[in-house]
VEXGU-676608 format. One line per field, with one value per residue: chain; x, y, z of N, C-alpha, C in turn. Coordinates in steps of 0.001 Angstrom, whole numbers, plus 500000, padded with zeros to 6 digits. Each point is the difference from the previous one (the first is absolute). Layout:
<rs>
fipa <- c(A, ...)
n_px <- c(X, ...)
n_py <- c(Y, ...)
n_pz <- c(Z, ...)
ca_px <- c(X, ...)
ca_py <- c(Y, ...)
ca_pz <- c(Z, ...)
c_px <- c(X, ...)
c_py <- c(Y, ...)
c_pz <- c(Z, ...)
</rs>
This chain:
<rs>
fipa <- c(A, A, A, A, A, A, A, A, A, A, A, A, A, A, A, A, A, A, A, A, A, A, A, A, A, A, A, A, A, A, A, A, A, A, A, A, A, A, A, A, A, A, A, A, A, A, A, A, A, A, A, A, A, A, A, A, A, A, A, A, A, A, A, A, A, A, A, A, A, A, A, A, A, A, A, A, A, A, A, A, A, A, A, A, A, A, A, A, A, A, A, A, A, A, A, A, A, A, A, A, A, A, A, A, A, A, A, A, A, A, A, A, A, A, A, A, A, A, A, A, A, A, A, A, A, A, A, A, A, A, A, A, A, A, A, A, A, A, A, A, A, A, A, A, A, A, A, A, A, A, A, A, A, A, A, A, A, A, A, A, A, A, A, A, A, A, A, A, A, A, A, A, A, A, A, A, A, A, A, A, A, A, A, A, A, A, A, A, A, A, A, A, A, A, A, A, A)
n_px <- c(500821, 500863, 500081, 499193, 499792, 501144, 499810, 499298, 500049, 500679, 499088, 499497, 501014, 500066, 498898, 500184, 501756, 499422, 499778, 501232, 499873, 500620, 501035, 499418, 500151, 501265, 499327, 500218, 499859, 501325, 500442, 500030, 501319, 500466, 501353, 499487, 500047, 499422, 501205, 501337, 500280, 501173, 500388, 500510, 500298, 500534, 499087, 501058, 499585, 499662, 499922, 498868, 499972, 499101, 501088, 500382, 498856, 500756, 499227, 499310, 498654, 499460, 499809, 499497, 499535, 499026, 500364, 499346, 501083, 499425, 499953, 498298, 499566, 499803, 501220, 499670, 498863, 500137, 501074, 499225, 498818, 500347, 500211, 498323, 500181, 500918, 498912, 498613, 500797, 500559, 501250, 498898, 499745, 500766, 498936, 499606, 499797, 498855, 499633, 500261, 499749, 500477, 498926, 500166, 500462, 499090, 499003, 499550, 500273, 500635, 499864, 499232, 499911, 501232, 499177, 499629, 500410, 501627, 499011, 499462, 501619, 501573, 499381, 499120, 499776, 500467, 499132, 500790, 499468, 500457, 499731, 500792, 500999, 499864, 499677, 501595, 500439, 499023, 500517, 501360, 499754, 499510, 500921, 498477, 500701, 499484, 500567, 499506, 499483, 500540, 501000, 500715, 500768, 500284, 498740, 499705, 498522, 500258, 499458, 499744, 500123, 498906, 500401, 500382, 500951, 499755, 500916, 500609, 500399, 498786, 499203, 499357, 499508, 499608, 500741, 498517, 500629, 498774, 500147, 500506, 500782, 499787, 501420, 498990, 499147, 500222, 500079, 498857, 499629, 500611, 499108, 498396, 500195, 500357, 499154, 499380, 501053)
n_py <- c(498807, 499549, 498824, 499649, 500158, 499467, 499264, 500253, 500172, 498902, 498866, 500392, 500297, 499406, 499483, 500271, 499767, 499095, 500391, 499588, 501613, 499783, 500411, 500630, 500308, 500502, 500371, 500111, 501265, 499316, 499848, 498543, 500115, 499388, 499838, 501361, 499327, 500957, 501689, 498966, 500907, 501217, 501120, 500734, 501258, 500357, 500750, 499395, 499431, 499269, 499423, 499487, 498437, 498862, 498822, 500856, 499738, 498964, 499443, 500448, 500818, 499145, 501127, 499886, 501598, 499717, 501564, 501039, 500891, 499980, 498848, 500046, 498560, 499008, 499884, 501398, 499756, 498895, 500925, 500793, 498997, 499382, 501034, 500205, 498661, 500889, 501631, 499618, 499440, 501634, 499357, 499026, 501235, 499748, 499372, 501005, 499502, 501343, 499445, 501222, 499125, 501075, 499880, 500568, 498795, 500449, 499973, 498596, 501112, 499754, 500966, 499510, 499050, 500130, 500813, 499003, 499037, 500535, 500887, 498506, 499642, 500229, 499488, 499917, 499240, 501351, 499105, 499427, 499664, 499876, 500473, 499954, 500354, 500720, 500016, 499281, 500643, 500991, 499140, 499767, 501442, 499782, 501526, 500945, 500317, 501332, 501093, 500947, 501075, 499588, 501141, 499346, 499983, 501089, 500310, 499104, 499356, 499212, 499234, 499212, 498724, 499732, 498740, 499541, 499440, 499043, 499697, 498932, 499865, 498964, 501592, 499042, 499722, 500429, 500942, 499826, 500777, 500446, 501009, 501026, 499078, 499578, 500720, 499845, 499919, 501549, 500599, 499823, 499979, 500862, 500440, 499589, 500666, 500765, 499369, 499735, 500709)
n_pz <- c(500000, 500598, 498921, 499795, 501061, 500093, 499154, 500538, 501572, 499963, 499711, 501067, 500945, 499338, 500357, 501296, 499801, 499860, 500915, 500102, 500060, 498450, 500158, 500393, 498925, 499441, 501498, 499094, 499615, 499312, 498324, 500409, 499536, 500923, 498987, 499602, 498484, 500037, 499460, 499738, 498905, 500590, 499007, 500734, 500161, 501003, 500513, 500761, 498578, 500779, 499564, 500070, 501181, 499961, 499394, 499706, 499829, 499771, 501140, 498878, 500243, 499076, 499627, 498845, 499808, 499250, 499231, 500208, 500053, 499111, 500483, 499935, 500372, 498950, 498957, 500572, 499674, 498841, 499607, 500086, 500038, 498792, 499743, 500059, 499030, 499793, 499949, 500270, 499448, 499853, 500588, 499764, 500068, 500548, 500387, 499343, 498785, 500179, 498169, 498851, 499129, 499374, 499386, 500567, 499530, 499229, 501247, 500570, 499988, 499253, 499262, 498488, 499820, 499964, 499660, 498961, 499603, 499744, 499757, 499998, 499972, 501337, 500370, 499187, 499007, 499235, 499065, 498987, 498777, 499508, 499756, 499334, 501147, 500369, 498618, 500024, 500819, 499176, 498571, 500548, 500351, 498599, 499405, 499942, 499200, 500521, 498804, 500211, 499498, 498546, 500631, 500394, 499780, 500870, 499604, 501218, 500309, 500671, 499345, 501763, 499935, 500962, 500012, 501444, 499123, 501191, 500003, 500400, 500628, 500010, 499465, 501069, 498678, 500937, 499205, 499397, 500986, 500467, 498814, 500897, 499819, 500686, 500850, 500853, 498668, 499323, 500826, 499748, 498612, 499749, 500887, 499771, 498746, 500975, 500582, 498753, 499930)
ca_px <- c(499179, 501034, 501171, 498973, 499818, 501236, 499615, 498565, 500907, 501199, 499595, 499757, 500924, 500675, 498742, 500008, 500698, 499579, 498550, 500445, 500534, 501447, 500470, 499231, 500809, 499443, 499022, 500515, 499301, 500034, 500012, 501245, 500658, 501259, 499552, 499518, 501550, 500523, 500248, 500906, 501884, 500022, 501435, 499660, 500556, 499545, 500223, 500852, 500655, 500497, 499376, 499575, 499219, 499525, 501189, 500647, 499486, 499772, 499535, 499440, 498860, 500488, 498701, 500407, 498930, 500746, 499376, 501317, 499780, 499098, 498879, 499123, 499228, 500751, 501782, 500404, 499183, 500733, 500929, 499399, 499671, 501760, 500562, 499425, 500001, 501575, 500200, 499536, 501283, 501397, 501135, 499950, 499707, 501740, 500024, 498688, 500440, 499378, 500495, 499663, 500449, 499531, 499471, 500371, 501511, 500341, 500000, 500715, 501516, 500628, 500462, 498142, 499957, 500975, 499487, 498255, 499635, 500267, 499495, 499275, 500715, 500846, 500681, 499311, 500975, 499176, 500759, 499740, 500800, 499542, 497978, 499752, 500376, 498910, 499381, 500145, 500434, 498977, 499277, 500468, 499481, 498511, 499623, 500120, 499794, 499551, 499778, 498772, 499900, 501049, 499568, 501376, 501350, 500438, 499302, 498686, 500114, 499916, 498720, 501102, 499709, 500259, 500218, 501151, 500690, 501179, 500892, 500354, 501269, 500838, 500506, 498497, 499124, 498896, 498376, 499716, 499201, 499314, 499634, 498960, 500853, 500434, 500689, 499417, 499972, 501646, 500786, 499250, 500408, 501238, 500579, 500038, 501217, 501330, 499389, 500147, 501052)
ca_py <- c(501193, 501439, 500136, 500907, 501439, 500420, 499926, 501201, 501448, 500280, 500534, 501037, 500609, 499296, 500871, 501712, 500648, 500796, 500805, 501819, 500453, 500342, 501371, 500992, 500841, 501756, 501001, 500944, 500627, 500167, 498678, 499208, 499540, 499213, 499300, 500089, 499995, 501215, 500657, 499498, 500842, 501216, 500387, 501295, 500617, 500679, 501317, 500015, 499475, 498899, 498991, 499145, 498926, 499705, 499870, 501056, 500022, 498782, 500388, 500968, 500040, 501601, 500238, 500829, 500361, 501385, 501230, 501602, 500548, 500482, 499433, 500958, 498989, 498858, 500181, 500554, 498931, 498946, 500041, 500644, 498854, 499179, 500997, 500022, 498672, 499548, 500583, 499285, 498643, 500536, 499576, 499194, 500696, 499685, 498292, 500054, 501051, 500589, 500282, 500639, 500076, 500964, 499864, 501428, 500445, 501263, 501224, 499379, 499575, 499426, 500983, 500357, 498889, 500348, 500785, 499886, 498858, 500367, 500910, 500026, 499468, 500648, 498182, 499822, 499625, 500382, 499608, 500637, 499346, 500547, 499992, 498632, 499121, 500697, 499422, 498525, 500201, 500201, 498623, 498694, 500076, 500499, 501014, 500779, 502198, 500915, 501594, 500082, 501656, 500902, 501198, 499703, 498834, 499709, 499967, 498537, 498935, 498063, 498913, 499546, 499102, 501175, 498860, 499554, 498760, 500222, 498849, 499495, 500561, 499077, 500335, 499485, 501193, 499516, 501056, 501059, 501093, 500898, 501465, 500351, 498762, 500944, 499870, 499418, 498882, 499098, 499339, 498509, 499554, 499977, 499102, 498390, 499516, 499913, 498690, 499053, 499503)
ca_pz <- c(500000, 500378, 498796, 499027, 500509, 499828, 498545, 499592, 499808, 498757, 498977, 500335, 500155, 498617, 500064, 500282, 499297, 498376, 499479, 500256, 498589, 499696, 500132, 498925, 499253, 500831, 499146, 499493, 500167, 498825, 499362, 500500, 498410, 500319, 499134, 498826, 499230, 499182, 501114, 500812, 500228, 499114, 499699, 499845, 500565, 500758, 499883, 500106, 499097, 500313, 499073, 501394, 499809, 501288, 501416, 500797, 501263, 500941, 501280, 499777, 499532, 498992, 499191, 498485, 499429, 498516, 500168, 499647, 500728, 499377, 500512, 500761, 501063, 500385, 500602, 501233, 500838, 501091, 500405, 501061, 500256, 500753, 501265, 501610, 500793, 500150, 501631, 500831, 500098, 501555, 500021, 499042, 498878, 499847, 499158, 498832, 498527, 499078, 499033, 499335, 498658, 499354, 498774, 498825, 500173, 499182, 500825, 501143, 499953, 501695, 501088, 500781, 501029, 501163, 500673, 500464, 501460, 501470, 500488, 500563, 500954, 498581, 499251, 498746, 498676, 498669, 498890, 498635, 498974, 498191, 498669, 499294, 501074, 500694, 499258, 500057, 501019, 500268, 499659, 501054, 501024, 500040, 500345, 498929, 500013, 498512, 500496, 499841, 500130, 499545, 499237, 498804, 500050, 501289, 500283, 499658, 501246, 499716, 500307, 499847, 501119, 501511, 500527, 500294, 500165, 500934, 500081, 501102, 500442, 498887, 498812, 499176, 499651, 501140, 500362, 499698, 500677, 498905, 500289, 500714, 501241, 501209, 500329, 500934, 499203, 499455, 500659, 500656, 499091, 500559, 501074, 499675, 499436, 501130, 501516, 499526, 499272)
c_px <- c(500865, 500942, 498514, 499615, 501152, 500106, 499028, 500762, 501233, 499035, 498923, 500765, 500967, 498676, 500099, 500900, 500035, 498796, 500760, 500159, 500913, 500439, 499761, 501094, 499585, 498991, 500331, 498810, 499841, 499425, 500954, 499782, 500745, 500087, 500110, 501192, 500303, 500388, 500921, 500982, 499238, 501314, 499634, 501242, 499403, 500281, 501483, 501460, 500083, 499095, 499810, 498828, 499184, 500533, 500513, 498932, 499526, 499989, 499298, 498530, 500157, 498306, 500308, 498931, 500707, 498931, 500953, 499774, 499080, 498440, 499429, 499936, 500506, 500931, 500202, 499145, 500452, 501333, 499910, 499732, 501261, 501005, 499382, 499821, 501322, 500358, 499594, 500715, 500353, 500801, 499776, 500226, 501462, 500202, 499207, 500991, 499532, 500563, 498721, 499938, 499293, 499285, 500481, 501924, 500096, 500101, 501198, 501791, 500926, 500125, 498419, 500150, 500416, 499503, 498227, 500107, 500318, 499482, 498748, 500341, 501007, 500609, 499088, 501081, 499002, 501072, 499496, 500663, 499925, 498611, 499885, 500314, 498286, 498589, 499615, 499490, 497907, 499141, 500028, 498891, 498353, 499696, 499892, 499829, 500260, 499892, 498617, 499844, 500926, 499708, 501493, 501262, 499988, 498783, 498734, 500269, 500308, 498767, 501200, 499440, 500831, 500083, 501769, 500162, 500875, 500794, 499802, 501806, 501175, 500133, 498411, 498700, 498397, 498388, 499889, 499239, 499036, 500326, 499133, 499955, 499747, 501095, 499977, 500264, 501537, 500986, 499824, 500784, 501480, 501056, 500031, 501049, 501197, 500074, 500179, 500801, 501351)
c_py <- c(501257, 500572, 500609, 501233, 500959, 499945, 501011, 501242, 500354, 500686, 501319, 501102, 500258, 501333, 501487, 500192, 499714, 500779, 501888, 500303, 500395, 500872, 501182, 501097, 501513, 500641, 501430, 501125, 500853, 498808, 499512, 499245, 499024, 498616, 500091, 500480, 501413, 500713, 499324, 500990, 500982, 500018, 501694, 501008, 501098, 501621, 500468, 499599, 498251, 498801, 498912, 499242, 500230, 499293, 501078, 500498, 498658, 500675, 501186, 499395, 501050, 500200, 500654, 500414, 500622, 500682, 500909, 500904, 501781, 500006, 501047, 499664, 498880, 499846, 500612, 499630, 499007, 499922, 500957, 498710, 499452, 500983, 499795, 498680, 499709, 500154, 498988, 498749, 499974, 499281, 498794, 500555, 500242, 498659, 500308, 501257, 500117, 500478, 500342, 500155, 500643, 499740, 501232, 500445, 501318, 501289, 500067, 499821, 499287, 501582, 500633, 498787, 500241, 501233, 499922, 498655, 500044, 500554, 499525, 498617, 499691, 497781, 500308, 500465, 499820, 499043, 500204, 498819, 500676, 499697, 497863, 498789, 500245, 499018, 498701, 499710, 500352, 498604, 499409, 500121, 500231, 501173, 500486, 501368, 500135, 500836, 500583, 501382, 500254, 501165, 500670, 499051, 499923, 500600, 499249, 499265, 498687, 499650, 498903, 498765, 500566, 498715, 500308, 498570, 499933, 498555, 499897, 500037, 498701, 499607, 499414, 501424, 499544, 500958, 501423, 501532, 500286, 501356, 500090, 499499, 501442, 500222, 498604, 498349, 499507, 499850, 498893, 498679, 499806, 499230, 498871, 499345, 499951, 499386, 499038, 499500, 499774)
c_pz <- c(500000, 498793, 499101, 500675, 499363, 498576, 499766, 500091, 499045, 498458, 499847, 499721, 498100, 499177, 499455, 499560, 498382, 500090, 500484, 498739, 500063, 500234, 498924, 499528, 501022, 498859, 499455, 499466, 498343, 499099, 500172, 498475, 500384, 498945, 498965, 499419, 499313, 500948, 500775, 500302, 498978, 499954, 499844, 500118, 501137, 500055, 500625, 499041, 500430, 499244, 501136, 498986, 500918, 501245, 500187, 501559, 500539, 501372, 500359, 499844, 498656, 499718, 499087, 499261, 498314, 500155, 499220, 500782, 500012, 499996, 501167, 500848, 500581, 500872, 501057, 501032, 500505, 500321, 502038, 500743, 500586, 500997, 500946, 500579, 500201, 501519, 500446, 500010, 501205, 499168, 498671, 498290, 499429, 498551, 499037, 499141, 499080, 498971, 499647, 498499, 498766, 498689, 499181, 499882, 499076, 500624, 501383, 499770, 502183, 500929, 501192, 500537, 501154, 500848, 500378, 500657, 501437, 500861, 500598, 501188, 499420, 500014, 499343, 498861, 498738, 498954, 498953, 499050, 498410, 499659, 499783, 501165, 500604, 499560, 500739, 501781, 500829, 499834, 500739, 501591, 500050, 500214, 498433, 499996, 498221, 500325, 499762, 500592, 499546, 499207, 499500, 500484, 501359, 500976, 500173, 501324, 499624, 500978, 500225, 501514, 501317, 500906, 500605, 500365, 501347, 500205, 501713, 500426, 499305, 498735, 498653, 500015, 500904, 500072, 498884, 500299, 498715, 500422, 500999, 501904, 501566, 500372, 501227, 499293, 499771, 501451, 501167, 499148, 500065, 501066, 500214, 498848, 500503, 500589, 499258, 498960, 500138)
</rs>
């Protein structure tokens, strides 16, 4: 009697731990992409002259938006955004590198870069590649722009995807902020990519 009692509870017991649930992915507050094959590496140069990958920030959270700096809304928007969830990091905000990459290399030279990203935290890093790299470089990541209000050569806006891509510190592409993200949001988001990687 005593070895089936003991048989019951075993299988009981056998029971309940399959009936826990798995360990649940973080909840993230953005689109979690983790996986997904496009958007592995860039090759850019930086508003400082330095030509950088994406290993160059291994142990880094990176997030990478394109824009210009020309832009009404968007761009200084969420670049504003990523400054005020950087604050709220404190000290973590050391491990995250906001890039910036320019759709309009015609206007955007490295020296406006160098003076409009910084400015809204001076680690943020404006890049830039040639028209046709640019091209290749917008495909790979699912971003599209077009000029649009042109009223001559160096005058006109870009219609342009307001999505940030953010890597994980080990370098995998994990989340798509939408325009619009809270500071609150993104650096929730954030952090959980730090904890958990």
């Amino acid at each position: 009697m005593t070895r089936r009692l003991v048989a019951v509870w075993l299988a009981a017991l056998i029971a309940l731990t399959a009936c826990q649930p798995a360990a649940q992915p973080p909840a993230f507050k953005a689109t979690d992409i983790t996986g997904a094959s496009f958007a592995q590496d860039f090759r850019l140069t930086d508003h400082n002259g330095r030509v950088r990958t994406l290993a160059d920030f291994r142990g880094k959270a990176v997030a990478i938006f394109f824009g210009y700096t020309h832009c009404p809304d968007v761009c200084p928007t969420t670049l504003s955004d990523f400054a005020a969830a950087l604050k709220l990091l404190g000290p973590q905000a050391d491990r995250v590198q906001v890039i910036f990459v320019t759709l309009d290399p015609q206007r955007d030279t490295p020296a406006i870069l160098k003076q409009f990203v910084p400015a809204f935290n001076p680690g943020f890093l404006g890049m830039y590649t040639d028209p046709e790299a640019l091209k290749r470089l917008a495909k790979e990541y699912k971003v599209v722009y077009q000029k649009t209000s042109v009223k001559s050569a160096d005058d006109y806006l870009l219609d342009h995807s307001a999505g940030t891509y953010v890597y994980d510190p080990q370098g995998r592409l994990r989340l798509l902020m939408p325009y619009g993200s809270s500071p609150e949001a993104i650096a929730h988001d954030l952090k959980l990519l730090l904890q958990t990687s």
